[in-house]
LOLUM-345261 format. One line per 2 residues: number of its first residue (from 0); their letters; for each residue x negated, y, z negated of C-alpha. Coordinates in steps of 0.05 Angstrom, whole numbers, plus 5000, padded with zeros to 4 digits. Example, Ala and Ser with C-alpha at 12.3 -4.5 7.8 and 13.67 -1.06 7.14 Angstrom:
<recs>
0 = AS = 4754,4910,4844 | 4727,4979,4857
</recs>
This chain:
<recs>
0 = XX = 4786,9124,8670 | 4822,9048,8657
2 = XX = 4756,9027,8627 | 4752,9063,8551
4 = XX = 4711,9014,8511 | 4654,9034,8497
6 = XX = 4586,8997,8473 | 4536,9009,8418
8 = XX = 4473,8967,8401 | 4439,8985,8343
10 = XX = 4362,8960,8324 | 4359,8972,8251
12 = XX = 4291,8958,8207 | 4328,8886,8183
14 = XX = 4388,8875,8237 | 4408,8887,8292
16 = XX = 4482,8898,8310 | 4533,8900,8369
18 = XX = 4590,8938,8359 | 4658,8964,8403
20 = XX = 4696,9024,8399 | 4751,9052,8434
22 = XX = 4749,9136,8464 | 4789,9158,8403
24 = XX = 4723,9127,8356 | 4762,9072,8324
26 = XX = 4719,9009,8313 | 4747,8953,8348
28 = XX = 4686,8895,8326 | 4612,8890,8310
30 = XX = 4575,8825,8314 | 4505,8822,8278
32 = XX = 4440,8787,8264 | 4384,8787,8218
34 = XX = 4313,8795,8238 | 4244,8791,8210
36 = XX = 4184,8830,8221 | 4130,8780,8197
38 = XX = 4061,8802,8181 | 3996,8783,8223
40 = XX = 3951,8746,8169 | 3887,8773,8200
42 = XX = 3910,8845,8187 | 3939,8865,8118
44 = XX = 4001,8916,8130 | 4016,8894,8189
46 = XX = 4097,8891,8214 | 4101,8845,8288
48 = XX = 4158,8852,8326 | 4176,8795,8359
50 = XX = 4197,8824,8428 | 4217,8752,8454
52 = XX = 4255,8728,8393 | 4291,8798,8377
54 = XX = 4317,8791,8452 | 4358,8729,8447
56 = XX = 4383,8765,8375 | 4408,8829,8412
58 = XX = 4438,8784,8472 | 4472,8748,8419
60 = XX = 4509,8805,8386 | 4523,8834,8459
62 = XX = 4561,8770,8476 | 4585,8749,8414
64 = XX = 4618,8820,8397 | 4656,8816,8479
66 = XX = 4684,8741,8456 | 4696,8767,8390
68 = XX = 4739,8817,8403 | 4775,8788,8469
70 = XX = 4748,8839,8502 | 4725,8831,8582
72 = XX = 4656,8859,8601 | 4682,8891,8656
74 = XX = 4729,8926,8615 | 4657,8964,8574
76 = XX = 4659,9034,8607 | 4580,9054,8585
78 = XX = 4534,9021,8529 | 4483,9060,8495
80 = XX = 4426,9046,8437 | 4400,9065,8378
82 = XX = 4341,9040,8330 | 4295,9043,8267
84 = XX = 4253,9111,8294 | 4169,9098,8299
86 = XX = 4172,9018,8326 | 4126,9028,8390
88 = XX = 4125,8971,8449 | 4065,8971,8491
90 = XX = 4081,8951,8562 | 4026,8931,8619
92 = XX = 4031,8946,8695 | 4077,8890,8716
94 = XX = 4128,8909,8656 | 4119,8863,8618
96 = XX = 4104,8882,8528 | 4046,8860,8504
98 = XX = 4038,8891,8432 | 4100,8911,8394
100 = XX = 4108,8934,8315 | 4157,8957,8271
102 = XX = 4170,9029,8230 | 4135,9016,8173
104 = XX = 4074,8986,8198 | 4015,8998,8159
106 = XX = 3956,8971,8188 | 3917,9029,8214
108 = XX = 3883,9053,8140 | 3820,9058,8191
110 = XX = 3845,9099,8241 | 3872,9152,8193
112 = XX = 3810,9162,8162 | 3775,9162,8237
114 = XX = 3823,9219,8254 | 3815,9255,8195
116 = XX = 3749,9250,8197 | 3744,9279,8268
118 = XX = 3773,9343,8241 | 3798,9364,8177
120 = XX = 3850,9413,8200 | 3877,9352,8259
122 = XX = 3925,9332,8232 | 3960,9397,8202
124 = XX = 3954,9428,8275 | 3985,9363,8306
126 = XX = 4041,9371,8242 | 4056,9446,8276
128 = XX = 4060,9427,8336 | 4102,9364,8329
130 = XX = 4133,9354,8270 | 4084,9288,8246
132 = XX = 4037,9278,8201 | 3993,9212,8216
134 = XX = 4033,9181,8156 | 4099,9132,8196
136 = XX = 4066,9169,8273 | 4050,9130,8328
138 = XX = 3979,9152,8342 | 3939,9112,8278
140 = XX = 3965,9060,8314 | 3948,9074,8384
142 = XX = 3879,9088,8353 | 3880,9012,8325
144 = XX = 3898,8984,8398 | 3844,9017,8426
146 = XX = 3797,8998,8366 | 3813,8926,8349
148 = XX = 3844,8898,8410 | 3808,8934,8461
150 = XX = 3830,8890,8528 | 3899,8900,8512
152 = XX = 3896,8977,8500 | 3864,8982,8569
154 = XX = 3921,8933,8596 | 3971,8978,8567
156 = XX = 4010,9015,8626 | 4078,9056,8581
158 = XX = 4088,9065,8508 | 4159,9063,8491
160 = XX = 4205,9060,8429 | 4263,9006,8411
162 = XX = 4326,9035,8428 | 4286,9048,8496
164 = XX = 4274,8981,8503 | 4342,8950,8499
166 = XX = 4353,8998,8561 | 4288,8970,8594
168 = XX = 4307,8892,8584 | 4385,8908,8617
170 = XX = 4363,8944,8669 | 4287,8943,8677
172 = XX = 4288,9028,8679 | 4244,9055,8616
174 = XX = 4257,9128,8596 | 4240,9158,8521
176 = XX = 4294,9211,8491 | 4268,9262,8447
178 = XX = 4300,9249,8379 | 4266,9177,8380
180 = XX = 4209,9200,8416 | 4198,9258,8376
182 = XX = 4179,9215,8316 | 4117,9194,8347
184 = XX = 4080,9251,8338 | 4056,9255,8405
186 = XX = 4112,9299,8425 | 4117,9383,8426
188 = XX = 4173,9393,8385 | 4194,9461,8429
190 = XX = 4190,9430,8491 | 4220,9360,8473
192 = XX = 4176,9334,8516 | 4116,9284,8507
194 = XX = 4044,9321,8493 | 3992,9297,8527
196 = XX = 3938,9340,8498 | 3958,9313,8423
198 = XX = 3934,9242,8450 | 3870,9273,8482
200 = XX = 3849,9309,8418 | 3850,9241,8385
202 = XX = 3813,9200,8436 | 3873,9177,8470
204 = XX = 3904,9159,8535 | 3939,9209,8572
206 = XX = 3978,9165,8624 | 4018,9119,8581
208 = XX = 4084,9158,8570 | 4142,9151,8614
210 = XX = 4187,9211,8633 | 4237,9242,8581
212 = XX = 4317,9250,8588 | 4362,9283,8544
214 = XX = 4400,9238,8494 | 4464,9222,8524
216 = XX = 4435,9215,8596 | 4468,9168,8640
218 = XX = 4394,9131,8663 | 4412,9070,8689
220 = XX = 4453,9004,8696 | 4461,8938,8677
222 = XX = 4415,8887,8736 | 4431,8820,8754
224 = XX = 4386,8791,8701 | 4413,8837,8646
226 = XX = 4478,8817,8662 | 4463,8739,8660
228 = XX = 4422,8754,8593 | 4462,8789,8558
230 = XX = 4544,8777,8589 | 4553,8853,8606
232 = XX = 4581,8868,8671 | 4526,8879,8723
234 = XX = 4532,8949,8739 | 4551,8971,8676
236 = XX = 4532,9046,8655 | 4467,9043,8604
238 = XX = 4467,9121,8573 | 4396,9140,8534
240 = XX = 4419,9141,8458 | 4364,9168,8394
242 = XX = 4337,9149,8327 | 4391,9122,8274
244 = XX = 4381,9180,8234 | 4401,9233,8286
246 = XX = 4451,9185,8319 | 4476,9176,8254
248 = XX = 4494,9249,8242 | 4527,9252,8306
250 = XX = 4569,9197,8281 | 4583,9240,8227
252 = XX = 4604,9304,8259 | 4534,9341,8229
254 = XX = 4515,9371,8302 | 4512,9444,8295
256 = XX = 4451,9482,8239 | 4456,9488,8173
258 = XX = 4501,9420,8167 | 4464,9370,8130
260 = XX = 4473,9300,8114 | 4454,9230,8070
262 = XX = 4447,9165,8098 | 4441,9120,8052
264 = XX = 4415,9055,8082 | 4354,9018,8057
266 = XX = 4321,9080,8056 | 4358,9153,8052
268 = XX = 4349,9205,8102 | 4373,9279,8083
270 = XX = 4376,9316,8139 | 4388,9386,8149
272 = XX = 4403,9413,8212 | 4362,9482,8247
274 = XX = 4367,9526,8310 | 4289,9529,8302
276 = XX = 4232,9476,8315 | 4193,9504,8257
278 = XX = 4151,9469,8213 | 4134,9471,8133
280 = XX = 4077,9510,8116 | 4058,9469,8065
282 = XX = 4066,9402,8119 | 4108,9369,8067
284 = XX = 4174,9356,8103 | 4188,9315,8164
286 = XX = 4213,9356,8228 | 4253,9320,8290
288 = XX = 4293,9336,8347 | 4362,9324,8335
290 = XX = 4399,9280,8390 | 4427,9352,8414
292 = XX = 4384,9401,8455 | 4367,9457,8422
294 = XX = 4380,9426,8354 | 4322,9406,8300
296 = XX = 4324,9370,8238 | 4288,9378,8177
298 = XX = 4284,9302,8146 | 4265,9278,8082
300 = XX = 4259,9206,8062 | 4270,9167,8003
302 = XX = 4243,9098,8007 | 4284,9032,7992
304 = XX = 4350,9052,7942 | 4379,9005,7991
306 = XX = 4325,8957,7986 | 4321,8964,7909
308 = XX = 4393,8959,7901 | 4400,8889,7936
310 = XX = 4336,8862,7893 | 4371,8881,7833
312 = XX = 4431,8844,7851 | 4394,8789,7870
314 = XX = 4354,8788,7813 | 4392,8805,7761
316 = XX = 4469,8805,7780 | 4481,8723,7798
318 = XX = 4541,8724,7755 | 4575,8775,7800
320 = XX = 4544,8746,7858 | 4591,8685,7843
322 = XX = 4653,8713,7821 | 4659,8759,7873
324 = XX = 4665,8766,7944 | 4630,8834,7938
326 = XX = 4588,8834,7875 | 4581,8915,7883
328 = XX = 4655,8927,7869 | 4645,8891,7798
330 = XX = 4578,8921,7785 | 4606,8984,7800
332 = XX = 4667,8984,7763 | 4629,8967,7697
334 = XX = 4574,9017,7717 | 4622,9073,7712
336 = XX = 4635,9058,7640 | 4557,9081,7625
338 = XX = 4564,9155,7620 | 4521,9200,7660
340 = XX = 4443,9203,7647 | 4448,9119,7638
342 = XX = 4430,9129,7562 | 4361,9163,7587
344 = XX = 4324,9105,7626 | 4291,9132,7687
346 = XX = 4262,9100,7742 | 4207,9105,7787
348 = XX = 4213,9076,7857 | 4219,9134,7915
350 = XX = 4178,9195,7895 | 4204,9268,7932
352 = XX = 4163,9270,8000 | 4102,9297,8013
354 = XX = 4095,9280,8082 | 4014,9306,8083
356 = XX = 4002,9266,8016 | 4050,9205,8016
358 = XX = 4049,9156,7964 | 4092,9128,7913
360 = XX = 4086,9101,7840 | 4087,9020,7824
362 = XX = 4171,9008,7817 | 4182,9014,7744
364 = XX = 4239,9033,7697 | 4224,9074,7632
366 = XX = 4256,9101,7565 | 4310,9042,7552
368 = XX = 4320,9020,7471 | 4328,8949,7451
370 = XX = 4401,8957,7443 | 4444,8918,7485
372 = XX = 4494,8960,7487 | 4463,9015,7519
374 = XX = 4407,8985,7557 | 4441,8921,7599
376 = XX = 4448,8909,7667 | 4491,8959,7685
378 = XX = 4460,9020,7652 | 4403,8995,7690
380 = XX = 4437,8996,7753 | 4472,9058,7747
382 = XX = 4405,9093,7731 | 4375,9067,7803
384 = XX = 4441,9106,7833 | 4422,9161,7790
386 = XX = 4347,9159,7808 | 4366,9157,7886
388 = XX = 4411,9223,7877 | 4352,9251,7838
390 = XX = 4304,9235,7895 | 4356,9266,7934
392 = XX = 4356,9332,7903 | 4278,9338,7911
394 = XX = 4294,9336,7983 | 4338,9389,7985
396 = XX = 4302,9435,7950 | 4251,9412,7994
398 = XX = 4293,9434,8055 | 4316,9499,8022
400 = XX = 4246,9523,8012 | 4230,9521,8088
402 = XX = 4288,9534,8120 | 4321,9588,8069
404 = XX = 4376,9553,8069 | 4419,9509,8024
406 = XX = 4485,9467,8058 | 4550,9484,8031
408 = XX = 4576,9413,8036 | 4540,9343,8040
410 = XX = 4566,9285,8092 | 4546,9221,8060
412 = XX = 4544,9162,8097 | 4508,9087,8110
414 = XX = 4520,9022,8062 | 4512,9074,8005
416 = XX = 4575,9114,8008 | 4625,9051,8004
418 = XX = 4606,9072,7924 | 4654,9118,7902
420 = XX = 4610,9115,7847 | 4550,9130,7880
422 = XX = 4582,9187,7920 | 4601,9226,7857
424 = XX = 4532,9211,7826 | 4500,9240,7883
426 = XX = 4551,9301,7885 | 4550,9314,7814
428 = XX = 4467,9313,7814 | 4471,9358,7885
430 = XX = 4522,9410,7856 | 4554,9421,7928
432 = XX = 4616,9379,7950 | 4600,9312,7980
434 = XX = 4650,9281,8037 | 4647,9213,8060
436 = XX = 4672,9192,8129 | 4725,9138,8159
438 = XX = 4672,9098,8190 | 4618,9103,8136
440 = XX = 4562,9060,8188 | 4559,9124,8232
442 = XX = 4496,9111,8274 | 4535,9058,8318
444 = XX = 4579,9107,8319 | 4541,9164,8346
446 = XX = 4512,9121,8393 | 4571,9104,8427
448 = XX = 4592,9174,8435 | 4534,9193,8472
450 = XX = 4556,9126,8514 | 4618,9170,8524
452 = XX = 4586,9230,8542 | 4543,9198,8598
454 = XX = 4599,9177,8640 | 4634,9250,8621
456 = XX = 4680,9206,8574 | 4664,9272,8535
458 = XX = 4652,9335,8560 | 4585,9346,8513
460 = XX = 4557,9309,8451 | 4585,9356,8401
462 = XX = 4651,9356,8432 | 4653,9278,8422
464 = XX = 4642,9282,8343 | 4701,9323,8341
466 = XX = 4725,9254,8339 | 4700,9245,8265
468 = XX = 4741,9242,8206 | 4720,9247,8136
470 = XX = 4761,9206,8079 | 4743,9232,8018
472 = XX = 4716,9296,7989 | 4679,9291,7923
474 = XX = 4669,9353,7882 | 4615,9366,7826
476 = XX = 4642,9357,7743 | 4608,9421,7710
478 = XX = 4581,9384,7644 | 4556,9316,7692
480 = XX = 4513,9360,7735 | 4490,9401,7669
482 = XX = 4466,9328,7639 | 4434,9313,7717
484 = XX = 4391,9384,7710 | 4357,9365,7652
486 = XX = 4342,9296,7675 | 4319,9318,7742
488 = XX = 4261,9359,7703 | 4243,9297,7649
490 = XX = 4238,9253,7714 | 4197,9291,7755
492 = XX = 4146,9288,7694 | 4159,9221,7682
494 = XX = 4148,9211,7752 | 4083,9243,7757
496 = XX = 4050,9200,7703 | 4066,9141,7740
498 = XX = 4035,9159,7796 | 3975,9179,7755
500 = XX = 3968,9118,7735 | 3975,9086,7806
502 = XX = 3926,9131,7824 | 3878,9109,7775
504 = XX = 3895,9037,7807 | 3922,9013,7746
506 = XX = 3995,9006,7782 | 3989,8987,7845
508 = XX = 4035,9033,7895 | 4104,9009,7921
510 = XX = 4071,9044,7981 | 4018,9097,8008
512 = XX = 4013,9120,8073 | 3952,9099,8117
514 = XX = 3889,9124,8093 | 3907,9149,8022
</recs>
């Protein structure tokens, strides 16, 4: 094959990103734009997606990452996408969207208290069978088409999910994969297919899902007004890609069970792969298909160490900011002066999942002194790298007690592991070896081997992350991850008082799921 570049466009929850790479995984150039999800003013939690405006962003990055790199578009052998997982687009008959939102849209407090209230044991059952709670799912928000916008629910021909939807506006062919589309909660986990009698049992419609394909499907190519959109090559390949999270652990090599890994983006994923689709009996963990048939993935989140990270830098670090190309490197540097346990502050941002029960504390930070020398910026901002390895080790005990099962070795990956810092925190706090890869933004990566593997660039999907190579290997220090035991206890109680007092509405919550 002359043609060996291939094509990955990635729809994150604040960006979205074009990037090239060649068969051998190397990174030849990424182009990328910022995007908002604005909130509707009539209804409080609401995240639009702006289907018309996020276009032209994602034709931008296409083009602009071809005359970036030099690169011809007839010289892109297959392009494939991946995206924030739980977005939903709502198209009508003639194909056109009419009702998009983003992942963590939280609008539909209603609707989860309607579908509780229809059965107590609902949404547990759904949980077995799919891997969902009602919590980030898609059907709240069905329910809240239906309820509050009535015309357009009965207008509304396909559901579909992001990456899907880069597919649909290059080629006008709309086809859900099951890692995505398993996040939706509308999907049997066993069958990776869509389950119609979930949407029935919650008043739903049961001839709004388009057909399936494996990740890594060759599904269809670039039309005439992709290609004058977007400055691909008409013709070109377009191969079904997955959720960031599971295209991200392809991009990392984690393909086969009982690998796990972090990605440490605005939010962190741990993921921890399984041979089984089997559920928590105690619903409190997240359960996906992985972009590989036959492979799960027990998932738990932490919410925003990316997002707190950059408002603390923004907030607090403006010195940096202005002597420093990268204000991280300096931050971090003086950071790893403060010796482990950050003096004893703790924070509360993230608390460990409970995906039946979800809700966090108000942000806070706790136990500092008055002495400038231990509590300053940077004891600070080691302790919310501390707090996100902390989270981190809730979620792997999490993991461990439903799948029996503990990893031997962490892959650590996303904006998070350019920290050598961070890496070892997280290492020392996990007590298993932590490895960071070459190309440390992996979901682009992942996606574009499964562009490989449609046009048999590859001769499977796990065959392609052979291509993976890992750059450092961290290993835990003995008396560090002694100090990280006992202050993974002291938070947890220190955690649980602030949530209390949340609870009691005197805080109010960085966030609850709908209906709590």
């Amino acid at each position: 094959m002359s043609n060996t570049w291939l094509m990955a466009v990635d729809a994150g929850t604040g960006s979205v990103r074009a990037v090239i790479f060649d068969k051998d995984g190397a990174q030849k150039g990424c182009v990328q734009r910022e995007w908002k999800h604005l909130e509707d003013p009539r209804f409080p939690g609401s995240m639009d997606f702006d289907w018309n405006t996020n276009w032209g962003l994602v034709c931008a990055c296409v083009s602009g990452v071809l005359e970036e790199t030099g690169i011809a578009a007839a010289e892109i052998a297959a392009v494939s996408t991946t995206c924030m997982r739980e977005g939903i687009i709502l198209y009508d008959a003639a194909g056109g969207e009419i009702w998009a939102c983003a992942n963590v849209d939280a609008r539909s407090n209603d609707e989860t208290g309607e579908l509780k209230a229809l059965d107590r044991n609902l949404e547990k059952e759904i949980y077995h069978l799919s891997g969902q709670t009602f919590a980030l799912g898609a059907l709240p928000r069905l329910l809240w088409v239906k309820n509050k916008m009535p015309d357009l629910y009965k207008r509304t021909a396909r559901v579909g999910m992001f990456n899907d939807w880069i597919i649909y506006r290059l080629s006008g062919i709309l086809a859900v994969e099951p890692s995505n589309g398993s996040t939706t909660g509308i999907f049997n986990l066993r069958s990776r297919n869509w389950d119609t009698g979930i949407a029935r049992r919650c008043g739903l419609r049961e001839d709004i899902f388009p057909p399936v394909t494996e990740c890594g499907t060759a599904v269809a190519k670039v039309s005439a007004r992709g290609a004058s959109e977007s400055g691909l090559l008409q013709g070109t390949p377009l191969v079904s890609g997955g959720g960031d999270s599971q295209l991200g652990c392809v991009g990392l090599g984690v393909t086969a069970p009982d690998e796990a890994a972090v990605l440490g983006g605005s939010f962190w994923q741990y993921e921890y792969n399984t041979g089984e689709a089997k559920t928590s009996g105690r619903c409190d963990i997240r359960v996906n298909c992985h972009a590989i048939d036959g492979v799960w993935q027990y998932e738990a989140i932490a919410f925003n160490p990316g997002l707190v990270m950059r408002w603390y830098r923004d907030a607090f670090c403006q010195e940096e900011k202005r002597d420093a190309e990268n204000p991280y490197e300096i931050m971090d540097r003086e950071a790893a002066k403060i010796p482990a346990g950050s003096f004893g502050i703790f924070c509360a941002f993230s608390d460990v999942m409970n995906y039946i029960s979800w809700r966090h504390a108000a942000p806070t930070f706790g136990n500092f002194t008055l002495s400038s020398g231990q509590s300053n910026k940077y004891s600070f901002y080691r302790a919310i790298m501390e707090n996100a390895a902390l989270v981190t080790r809730g979620h792997l005990e999490l993991v461990e007690r439903a799948a029996g099962k503990r990893p031997k070795k962490v892959i650590f990956a996303g904006g998070a592991a350019k920290s050598a810092l961070w890496a070892q925190i997280l290492c020392d706090v996990l007590g298993v070896p932590v490895q960071t890869p070459v190309v440390k933004e992996a979901t682009a990566l992942g996606a574009a081997l499964l562009a490989g593997t449609g046009i048999g660039l590859y001769p499977d999907i796990k065959t392609a992350a052979r291509l993976v190579k890992m750059e450092t290997e961290f290993v835990p220090d003995g008396e560090r991850r002694r100090i990280y035991r006992d202050a993974y206890e002291k938070w947890r109680v220190f955690y649980a008082a602030q949530l209390e007092l949340s609870g009691k509405k005197i805080t109010a919550p960085m966030w609850s799921a709908p209906g709590l």
